[in-house]
C-alpha positions as CSV (number, residue, x, y, z in Angstrom):
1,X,0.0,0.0,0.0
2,X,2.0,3.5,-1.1
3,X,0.3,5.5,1.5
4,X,2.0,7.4,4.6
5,X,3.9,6.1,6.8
6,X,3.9,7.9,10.7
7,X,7.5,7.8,11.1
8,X,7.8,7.7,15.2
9,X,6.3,3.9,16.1
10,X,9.2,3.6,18.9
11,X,8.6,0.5,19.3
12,X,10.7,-2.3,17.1
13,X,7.7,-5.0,17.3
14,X,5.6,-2.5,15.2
15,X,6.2,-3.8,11.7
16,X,3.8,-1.6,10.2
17,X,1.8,1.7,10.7
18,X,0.0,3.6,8.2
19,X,-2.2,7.0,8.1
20,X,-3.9,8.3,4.9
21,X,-6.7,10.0,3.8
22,X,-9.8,8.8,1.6
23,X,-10.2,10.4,-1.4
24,X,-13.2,12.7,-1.6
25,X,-14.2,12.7,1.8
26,X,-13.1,14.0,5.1
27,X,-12.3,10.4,7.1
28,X,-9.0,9.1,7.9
29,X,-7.7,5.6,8.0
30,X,-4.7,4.5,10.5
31,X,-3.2,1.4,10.4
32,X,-0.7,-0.6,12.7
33,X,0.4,-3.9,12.5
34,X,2.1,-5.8,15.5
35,X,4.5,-9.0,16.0
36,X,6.0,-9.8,19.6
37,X,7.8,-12.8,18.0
38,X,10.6,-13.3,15.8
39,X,8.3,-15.0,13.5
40,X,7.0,-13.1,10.3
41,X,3.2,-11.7,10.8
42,X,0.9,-13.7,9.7
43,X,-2.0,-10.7,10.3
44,X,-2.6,-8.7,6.9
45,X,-4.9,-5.7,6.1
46,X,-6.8,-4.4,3.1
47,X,-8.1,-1.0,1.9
48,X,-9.9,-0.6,-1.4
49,X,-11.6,2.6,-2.6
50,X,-14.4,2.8,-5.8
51,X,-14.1,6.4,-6.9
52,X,-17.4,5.6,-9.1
53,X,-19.7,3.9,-6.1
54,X,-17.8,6.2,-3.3
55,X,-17.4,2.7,-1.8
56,X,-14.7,1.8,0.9
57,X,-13.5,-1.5,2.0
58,X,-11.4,-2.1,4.6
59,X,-10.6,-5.6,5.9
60,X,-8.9,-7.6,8.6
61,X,-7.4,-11.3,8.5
62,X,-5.8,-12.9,11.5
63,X,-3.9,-15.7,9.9
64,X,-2.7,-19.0,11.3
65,X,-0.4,-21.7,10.3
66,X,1.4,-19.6,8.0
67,X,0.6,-16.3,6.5
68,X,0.2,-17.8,2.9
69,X,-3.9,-17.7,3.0
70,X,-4.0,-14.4,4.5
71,X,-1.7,-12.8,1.8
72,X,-4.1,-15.0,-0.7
73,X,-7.4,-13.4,1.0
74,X,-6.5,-10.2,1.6
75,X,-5.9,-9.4,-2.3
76,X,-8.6,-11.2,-3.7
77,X,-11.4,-11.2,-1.5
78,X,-11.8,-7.2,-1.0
79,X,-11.8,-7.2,-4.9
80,X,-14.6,-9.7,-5.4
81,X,-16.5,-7.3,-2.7
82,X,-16.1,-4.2,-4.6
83,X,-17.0,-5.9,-8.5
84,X,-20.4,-6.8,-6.5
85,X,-22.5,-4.2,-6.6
86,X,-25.3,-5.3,-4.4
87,X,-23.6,-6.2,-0.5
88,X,-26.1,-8.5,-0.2
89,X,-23.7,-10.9,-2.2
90,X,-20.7,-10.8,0.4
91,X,-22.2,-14.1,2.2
92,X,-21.9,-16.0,-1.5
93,X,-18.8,-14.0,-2.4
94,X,-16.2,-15.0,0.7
95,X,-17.2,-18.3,0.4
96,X,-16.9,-18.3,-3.5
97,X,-13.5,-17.3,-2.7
98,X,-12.8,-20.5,-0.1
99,X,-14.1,-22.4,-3.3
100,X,-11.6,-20.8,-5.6
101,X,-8.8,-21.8,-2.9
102,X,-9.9,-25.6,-2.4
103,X,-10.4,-26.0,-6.0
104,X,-6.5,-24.8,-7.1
105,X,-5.4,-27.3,-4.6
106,X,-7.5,-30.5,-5.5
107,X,-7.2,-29.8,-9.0
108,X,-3.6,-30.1,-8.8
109,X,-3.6,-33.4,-7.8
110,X,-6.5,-34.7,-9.6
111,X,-5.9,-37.9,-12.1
112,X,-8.4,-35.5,-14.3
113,X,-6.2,-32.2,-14.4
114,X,-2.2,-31.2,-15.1
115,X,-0.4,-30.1,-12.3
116,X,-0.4,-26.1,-12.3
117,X,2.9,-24.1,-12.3
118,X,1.8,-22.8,-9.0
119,X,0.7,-26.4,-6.9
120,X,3.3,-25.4,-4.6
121,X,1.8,-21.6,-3.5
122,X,-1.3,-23.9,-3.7
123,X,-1.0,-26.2,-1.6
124,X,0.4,-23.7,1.0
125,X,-2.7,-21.2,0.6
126,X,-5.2,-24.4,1.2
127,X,-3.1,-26.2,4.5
128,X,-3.1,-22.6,6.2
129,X,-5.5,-20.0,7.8
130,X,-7.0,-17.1,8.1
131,X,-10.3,-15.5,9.7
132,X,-11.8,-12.3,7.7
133,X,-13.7,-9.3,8.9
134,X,-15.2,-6.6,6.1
135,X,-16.3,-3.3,6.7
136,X,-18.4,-2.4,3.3
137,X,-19.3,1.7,3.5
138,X,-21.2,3.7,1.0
139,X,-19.6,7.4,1.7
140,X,-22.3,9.1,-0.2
141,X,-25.1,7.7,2.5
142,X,-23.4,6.2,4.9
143,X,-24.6,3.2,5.2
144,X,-22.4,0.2,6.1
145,X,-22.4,-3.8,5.9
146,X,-20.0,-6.0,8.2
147,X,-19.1,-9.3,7.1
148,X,-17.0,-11.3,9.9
149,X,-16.0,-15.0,9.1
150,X,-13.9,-15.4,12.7
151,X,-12.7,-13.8,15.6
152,X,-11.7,-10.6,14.7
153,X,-14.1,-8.1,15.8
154,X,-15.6,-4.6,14.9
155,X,-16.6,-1.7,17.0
156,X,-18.3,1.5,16.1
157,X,-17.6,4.2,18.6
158,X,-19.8,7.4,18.6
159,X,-18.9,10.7,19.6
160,X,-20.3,11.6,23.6
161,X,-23.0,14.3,22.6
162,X,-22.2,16.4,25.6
163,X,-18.5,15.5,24.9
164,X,-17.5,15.0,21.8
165,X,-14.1,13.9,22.4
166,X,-15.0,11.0,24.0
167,X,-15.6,7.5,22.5
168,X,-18.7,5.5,23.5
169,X,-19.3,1.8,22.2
170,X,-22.2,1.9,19.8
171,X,-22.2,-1.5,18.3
172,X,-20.0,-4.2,18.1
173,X,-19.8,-7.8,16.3
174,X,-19.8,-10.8,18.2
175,X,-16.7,-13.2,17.8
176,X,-17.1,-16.7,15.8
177,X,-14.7,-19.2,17.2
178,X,-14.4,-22.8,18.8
179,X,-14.9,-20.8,22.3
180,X,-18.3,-19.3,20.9
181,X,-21.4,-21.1,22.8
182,X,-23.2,-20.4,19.5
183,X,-20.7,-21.5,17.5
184,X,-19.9,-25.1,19.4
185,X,-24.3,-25.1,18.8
186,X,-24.3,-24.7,15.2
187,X,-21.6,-26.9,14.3
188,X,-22.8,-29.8,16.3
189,X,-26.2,-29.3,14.9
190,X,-24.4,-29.9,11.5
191,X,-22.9,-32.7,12.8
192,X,-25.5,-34.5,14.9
193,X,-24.1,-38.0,17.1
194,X,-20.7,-36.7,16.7
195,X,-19.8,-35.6,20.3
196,X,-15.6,-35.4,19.7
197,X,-15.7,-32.6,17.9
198,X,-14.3,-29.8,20.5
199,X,-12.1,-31.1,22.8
200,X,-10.5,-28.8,25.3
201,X,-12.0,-25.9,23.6
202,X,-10.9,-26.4,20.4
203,X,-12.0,-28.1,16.8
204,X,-10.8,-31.7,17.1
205,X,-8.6,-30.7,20.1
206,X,-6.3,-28.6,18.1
207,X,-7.7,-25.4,16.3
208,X,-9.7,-22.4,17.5
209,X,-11.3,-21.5,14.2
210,X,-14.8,-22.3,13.1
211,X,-15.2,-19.8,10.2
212,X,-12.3,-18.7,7.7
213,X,-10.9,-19.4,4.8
214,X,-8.0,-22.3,4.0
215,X,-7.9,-24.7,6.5
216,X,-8.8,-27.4,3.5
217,X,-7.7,-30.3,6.3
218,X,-10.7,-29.9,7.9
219,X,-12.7,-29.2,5.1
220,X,-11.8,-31.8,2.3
221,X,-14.4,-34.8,1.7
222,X,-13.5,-37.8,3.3
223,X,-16.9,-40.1,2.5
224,X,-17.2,-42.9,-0.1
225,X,-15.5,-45.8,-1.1
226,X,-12.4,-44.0,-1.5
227,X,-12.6,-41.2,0.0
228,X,-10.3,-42.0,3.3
229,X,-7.3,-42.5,0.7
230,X,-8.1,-39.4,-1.3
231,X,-8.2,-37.7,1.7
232,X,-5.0,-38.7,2.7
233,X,-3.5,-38.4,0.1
234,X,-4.3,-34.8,0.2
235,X,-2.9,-34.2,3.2
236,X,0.6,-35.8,2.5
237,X,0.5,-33.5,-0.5
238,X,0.0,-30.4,1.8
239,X,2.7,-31.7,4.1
240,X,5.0,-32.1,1.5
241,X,5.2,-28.0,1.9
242,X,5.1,-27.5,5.5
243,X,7.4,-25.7,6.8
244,X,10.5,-27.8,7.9
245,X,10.4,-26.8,11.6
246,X,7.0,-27.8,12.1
247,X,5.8,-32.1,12.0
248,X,3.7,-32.2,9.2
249,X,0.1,-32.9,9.4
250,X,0.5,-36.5,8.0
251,X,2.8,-37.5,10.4
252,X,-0.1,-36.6,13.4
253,X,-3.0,-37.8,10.6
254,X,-4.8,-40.1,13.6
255,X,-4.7,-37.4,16.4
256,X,-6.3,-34.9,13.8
257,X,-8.3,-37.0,12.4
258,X,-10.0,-38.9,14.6
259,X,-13.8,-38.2,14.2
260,X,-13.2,-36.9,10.9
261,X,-16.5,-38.1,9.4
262,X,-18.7,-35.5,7.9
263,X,-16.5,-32.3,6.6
264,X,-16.3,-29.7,6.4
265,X,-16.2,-28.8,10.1
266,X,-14.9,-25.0,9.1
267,X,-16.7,-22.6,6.7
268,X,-15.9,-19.4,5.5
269,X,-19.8,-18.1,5.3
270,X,-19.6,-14.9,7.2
271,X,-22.7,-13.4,9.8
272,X,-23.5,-10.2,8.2
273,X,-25.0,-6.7,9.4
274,X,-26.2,-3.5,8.1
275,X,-25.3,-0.4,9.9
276,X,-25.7,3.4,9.1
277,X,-23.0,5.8,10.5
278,X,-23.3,8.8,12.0
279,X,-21.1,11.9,12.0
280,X,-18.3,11.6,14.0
281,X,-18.5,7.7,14.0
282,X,-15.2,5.7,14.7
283,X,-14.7,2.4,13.2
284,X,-12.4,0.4,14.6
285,X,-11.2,-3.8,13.3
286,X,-8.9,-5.6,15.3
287,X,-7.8,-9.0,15.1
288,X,-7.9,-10.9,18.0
289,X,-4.3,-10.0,19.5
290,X,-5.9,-6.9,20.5
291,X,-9.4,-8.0,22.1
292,X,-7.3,-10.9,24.3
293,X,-5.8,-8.0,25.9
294,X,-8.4,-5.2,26.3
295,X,-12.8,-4.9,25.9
296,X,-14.4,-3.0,23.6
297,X,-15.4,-0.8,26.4
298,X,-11.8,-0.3,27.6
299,X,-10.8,0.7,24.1
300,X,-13.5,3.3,24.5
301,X,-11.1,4.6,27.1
302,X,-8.2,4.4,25.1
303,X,-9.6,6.2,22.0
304,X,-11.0,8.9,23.9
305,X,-7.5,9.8,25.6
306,X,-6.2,9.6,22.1
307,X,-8.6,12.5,20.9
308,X,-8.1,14.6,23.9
309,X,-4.7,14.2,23.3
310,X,-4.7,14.9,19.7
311,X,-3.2,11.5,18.6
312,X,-1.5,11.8,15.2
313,X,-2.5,7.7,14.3
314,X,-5.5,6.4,17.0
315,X,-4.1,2.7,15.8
316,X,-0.9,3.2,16.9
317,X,-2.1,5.0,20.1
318,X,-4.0,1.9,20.9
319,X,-1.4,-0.6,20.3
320,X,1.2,1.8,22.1
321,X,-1.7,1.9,24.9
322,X,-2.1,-1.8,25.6
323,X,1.6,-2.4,25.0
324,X,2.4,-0.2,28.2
325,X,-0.3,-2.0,30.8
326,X,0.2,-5.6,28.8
327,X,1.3,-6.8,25.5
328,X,-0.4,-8.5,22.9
329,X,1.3,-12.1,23.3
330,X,0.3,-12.7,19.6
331,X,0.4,-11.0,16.1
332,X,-2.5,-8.1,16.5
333,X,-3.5,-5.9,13.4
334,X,-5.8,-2.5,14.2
335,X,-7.3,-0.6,11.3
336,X,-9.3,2.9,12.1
337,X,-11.4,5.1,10.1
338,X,-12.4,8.3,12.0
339,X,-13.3,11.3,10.7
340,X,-10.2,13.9,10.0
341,X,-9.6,17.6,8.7
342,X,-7.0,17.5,6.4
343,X,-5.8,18.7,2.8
344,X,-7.8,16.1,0.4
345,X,-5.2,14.1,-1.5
346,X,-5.5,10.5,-2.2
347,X,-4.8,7.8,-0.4
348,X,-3.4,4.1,-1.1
């Protein structure tokens, strides 16, 4: 993204932060992207703008097992969004995209198709992760549409009438995980008799996610007269690019696959909402890094001290804010848009 970077981050675990206008309008978005580990981020962020529709886009994806499907998601997915010009098609559209994904990987090593050029960036996209969260706003009426496949979450924060530098929690979107009451209910109502299906919190005892994209291990048939060996087959071919420091999934196939009977057990179909914005609304997606540290409510807090302060990037004065009472233990992204009186020039 060739947008502008806030040059004082101080901290070194800050691998990206980001503030730029939107085109046209008077908002601002700030960006910050956080990794306490030596390990690349596997977090990534999107912001598209139609000049035509006055449409923005801004997304979140909190990636796991590599940052391969999140790279994938985060380019692709925000564009499908924006060709559709009715937001009533985001439900279709991310998991037409999870489609697209688990398609380029089976097809590479079906009997009925050639091996593609890229079965390698394939195969990596399919065997990891990522949740996605989409904020979908019309400038011209302000009206909004959230699509969250995951545990990233969304907050709007209004503007305190009788103080308008203060942040108050307006609406917020409910995280979609293995720890989710609802979510452990709808999954086992897909799978009825099948009681090992969260085991110590987690799907099959080993990963938090219930929605997102990739994943294709707990997603690929398994049923039929062959499908046991097909599926296996498609795991050794996803181990065959783990990376070398981790055991690869074939090597643990029995204690992942257990009570593998009637995939998939993850889906990328998103909840979706409808929202209008006021003036002087903030928006604010995090992935989860952030919200295992702090509420929505105590980011209230944090975003009005920003504004009274006069914060330059709210993202990074969050981050830099939960960093100094307790770091994030785990990659956390923060995207913001807020309203902003500056020259109009364009952004990313």
């Amino acid at each position: 993204m060739n947008n502008r970077p806030v040059s004082d981050t101080r901290d070194p675990r800050i691998v990206e932060c980001r503030s730029f206008p939107i085109e046209g309008s008077q908002y601002l978005v700030d960006a910050v992207r956080y990794q306490p580990t030596d390990r690349p981020i596997e977090d990534r962020w999107s912001f598209n703008f139609d000049p035509h529709t006055n449409r923005v886009v801004l997304g979140v994806y909190d990636g796991h097992g590599g940052s391969e499907t999140a790279e994938f998601v985060s380019t692709v997915l925000p564009a499908a969004l924006i060709a559709q010009s009715s937001p009533s098609a985001h439900a279709q559209t991310f998991q037409d995209v999870d489609a697209k994904i688990i398609k380029n990987f089976t097809n590479d090593h079906s009997v009925f198709h050639r091996r593609s050029d890229q079965w390698v960036d394939n195969a990596k996209v399919a065997k990891a992760g990522c949740t996605a969260l989409i904020f979908d706003l019309d400038l011209k009426t302000m009206a909004a549409n959230v699509a969250n496949a995951g545990d990233c979450r969304l907050a709007v924060f209004h503007g305190d009438t009788g103080n308008p530098e203060r942040a108050v929690l307006s609406y917020e979107t409910t995280d979609l995980n293995a720890k989710s009451v609802s979510e452990q209910a709808k999954v086992k109502n897909e799978h009825p008799g099948e009681d090992m299906i969260f085991v110590s919190g987690r799907l099959f005892g080993r990963v938090m996610s219930t929605r997102g994209f990739g994943d294709a291990y707990y997603k690929l048939p398994c049923q039929g007269l062959m499908g046991k060996f097909t599926h296996k087959k498609l795991i050794d071919a996803m181990s065959a690019v783990e990376n070398p420091s981790k055991v690869p999934i074939n090597q643990q196939y029995d204690s992942y696959f257990y009570g593998y009977l009637t995939p998939p057990y993850i889906e990328a179909r998103p909840e979706t909402s409808s929202i209008h914005l006021t003036v002087g609304d903030i928006v604010l997606l995090a992935s989860d890094g952030l919200w295992d540290r702090v509420s929505t409510r105590e980011t209230a807090d944090i975003l009005s001290a920003g504004l009274i302060n006069g914060a330059e990037n709210l993202a990074l004065h969050v981050i830099n804010s939960v960093i100094s009472k307790c770091p994030p233990g785990d990659d956390t992204t923060i995207v913001i848009l807020r309203p902003g009186m500056i020259p109009d020039v364009k952004g990313p």
